[in-house]
N, C-alpha and C positions, 0 to 999 in steps of 0.2 A: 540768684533767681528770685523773683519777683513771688512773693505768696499773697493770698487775699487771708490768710485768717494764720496764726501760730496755735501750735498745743503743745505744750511745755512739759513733757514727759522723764526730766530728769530727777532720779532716784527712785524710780518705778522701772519693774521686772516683767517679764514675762509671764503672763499677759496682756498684763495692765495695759502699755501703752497702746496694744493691737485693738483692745475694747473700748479704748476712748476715743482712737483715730475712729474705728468704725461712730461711737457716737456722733461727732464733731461733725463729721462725713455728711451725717444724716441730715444735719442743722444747714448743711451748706446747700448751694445749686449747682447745674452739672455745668462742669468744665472750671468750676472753681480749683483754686488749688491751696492745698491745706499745706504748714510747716510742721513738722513735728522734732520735738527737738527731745533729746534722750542721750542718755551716758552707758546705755545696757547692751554691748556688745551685740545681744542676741536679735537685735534690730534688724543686722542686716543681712540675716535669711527669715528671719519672721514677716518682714514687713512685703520682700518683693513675693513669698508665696500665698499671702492673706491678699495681697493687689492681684496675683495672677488667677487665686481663686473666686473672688469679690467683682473683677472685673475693672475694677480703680486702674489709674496708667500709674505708673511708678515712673517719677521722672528723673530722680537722680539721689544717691546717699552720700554727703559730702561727710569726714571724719576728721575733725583735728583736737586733738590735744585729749584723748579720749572721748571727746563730745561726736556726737551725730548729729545731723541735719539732715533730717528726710523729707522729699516731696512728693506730693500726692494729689494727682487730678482728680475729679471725679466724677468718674461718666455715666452711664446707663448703668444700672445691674443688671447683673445678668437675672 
């Protein structure tokens, strides 16, 4: 998947990486799509209920080798 911007969140916890994506977010424009990369398990329910409640589209969590890749549009806030 194609991203316009990476945020390199490996060896940061919960909830670091959720406080940087919102940063990063903020720096972007809407319909941008941010990559966030992370090793923290706890990603992938933290990240699709912070998107569900933020309003962000949550476009896919790919996982290999213990690594994450998460993608993140970002739309209106609510």
């Amino acid at each position: 998947m194609r991203a316009d911007a990476t945020l390199d969140c490996i060896g940061l916890y919960c909830p670091i990486p959720i406080a940087h994506t919102a940063k990063k977010l903020n720096e972007m424009e809407e319909g941008q799509v941010l990559e966030i990369l992370a090793d923290d398990e706890g990603i992938k329910e933290d990240m699709p209920a912070w998107c569900n409640m933020t309003g962000n589209e949550l476009l896919g969590i790919e996982e290999e080798s213990g690594e994450y890749k998460v993608y993140v549009r970002k739309t209106k806030q609510k």
